[in-house]
N, C-alpha and C positions, 0 to 999 in steps of 0.2 A: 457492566462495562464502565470502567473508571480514565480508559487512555485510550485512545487511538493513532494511530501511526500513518503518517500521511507521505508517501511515494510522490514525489513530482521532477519537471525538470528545472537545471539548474539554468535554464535561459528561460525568456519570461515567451518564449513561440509568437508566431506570427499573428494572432489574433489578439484582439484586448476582450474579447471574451475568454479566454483562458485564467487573462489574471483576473476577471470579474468573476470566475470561478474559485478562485483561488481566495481572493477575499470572502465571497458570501459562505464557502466551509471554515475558512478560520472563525469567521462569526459566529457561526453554526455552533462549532466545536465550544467555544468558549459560554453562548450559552445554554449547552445542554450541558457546562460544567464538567466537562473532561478537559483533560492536559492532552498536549498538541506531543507529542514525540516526530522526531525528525531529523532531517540529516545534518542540520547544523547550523549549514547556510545562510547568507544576507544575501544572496542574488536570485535574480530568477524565479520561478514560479513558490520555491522554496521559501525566498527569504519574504516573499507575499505573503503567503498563508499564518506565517510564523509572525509578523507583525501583524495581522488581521487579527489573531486570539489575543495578541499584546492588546492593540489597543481597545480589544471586546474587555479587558480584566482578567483571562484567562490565564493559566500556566502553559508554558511552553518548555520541555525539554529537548536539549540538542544533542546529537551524539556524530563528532569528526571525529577521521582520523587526522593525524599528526601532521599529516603534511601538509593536507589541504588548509589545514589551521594555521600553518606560517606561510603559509600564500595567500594569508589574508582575506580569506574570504568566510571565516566563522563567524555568525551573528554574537557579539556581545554584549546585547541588551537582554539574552534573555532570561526565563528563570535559573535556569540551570543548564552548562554547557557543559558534556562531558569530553575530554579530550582521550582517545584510545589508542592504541599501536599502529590498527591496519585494519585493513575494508571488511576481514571476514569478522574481524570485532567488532566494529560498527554493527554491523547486519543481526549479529549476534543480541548486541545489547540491545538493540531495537524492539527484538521481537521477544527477550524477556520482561522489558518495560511496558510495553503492548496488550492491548486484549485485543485491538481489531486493527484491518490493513486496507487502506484505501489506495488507489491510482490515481493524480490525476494526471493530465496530459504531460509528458516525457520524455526521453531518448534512454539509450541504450540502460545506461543506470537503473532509472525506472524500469526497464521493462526486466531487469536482471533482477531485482531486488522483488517486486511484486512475485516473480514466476519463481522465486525461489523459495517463499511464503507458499503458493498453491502448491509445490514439490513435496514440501514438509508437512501440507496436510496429505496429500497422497498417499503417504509413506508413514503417516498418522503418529509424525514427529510432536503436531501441537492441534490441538481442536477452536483455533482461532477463524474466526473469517476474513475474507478477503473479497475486495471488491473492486469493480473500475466503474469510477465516476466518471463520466462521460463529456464533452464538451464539441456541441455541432458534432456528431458522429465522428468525434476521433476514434476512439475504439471500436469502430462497426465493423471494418477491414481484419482488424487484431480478431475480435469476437467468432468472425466468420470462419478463420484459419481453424482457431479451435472449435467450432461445429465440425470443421472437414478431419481434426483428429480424430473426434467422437464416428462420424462416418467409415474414415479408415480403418476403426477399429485400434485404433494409438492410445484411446483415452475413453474409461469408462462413463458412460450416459450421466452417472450417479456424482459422478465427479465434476464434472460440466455444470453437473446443478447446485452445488457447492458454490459457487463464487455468483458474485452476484454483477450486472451489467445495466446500467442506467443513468440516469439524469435526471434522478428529483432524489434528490440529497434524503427529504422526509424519508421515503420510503427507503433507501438504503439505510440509513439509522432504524426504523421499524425492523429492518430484517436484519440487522446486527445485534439487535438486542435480543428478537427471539430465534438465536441460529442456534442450528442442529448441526454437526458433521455430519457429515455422509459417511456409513458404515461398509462402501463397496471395496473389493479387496481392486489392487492396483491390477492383479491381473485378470483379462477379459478372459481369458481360453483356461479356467480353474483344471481341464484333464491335460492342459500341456504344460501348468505348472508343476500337476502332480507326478508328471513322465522326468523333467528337468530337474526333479529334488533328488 
């Protein structure tokens, strides 16, 4: 694992433990000597994390689209700022830049961008991991929804155990480095896919 890719939001949220999360992963990141990939940003939990690895020595790459770039709000300190067309290029170069996918606390972006990373393992587009780091039980509510897919029979067990959910960084980097995909196929009912072929 040489990059990680860091999901957050672009307001810094209501608690100052989020950006105190935000800072101790960019530290993190920069020294277990990976480059930071990310959305571009100078504001919000975003533009934290991305100076956190700055000022740990670390590399940072950015990857905006165009617009948001001449709305001023693209960090230009960093190593490397890539400017692209449009979101779904964004999303794209991130996750060929990448070997692993972090969440932290978010709104709508985050939560589109992460689920779109666990989609593509699903469907066993890429065999990267994905995870949500946690801050005071933001993600407990989220986490629970997707127990109640797995319940409802929406989302396989095997799949569920694919991404990883916590709050001590150490141990998500231990299970980033030795991650397996999960080899479960997307569909739960294998004789009602083989009826629908």
């Amino acid at each position: 694992m040489k990059s990680i890719c860091v999901y957050c939001g672009s307001n810094a949220g209501s608690k100052p433990a989020y950006t105190e999360r935000a800072i101790a992963l960019g530290d993190r990141i920069a020294k277990e000597g990976l480059r930071l990939v990310y959305g571009g940003g100078n504001v919000g939990l975003m533009g934290t994390v991305a100076n956190a690895v700055l000022a740990a020595g670390g590399q940072v790459t950015g990857v905006i689209p165009k617009q948001l770039a001449d709305w001023e709000v693209a960090h230009r300190g960093l190593t490397e700022l890539e400017i692209v067309g449009s979101m779904h290029e964004r999303k794209m170069r991130m996750f060929e830049r990448s070997d692993a996918f972090v969440a932290l606390p978010g709104g709508f972006g985050t939560m589109e961008e992460i689920f779109e990373m666990l989609t593509w393992r699903q469907l066993g587009i890429g065999n990267k991991p994905c995870a949500f780091l946690d801050v005071e039980g933001f993600y407990a509510p989220l986490i629970g929804m997707i127990d109640r897919m797995v319940a409802e029979r929406f989302l396989h067990p095997d799949q569920r155990t694919d991404l990883w959910h916590g709050s001590d960084m150490e141990r998500m980097l231990e299970w980033m480095r030795a991650y397996e995909p999960a080899q479960a196929s997307k569909w739960i009912d294998e004789k009602r896919r083989d009826v629908m072929r």
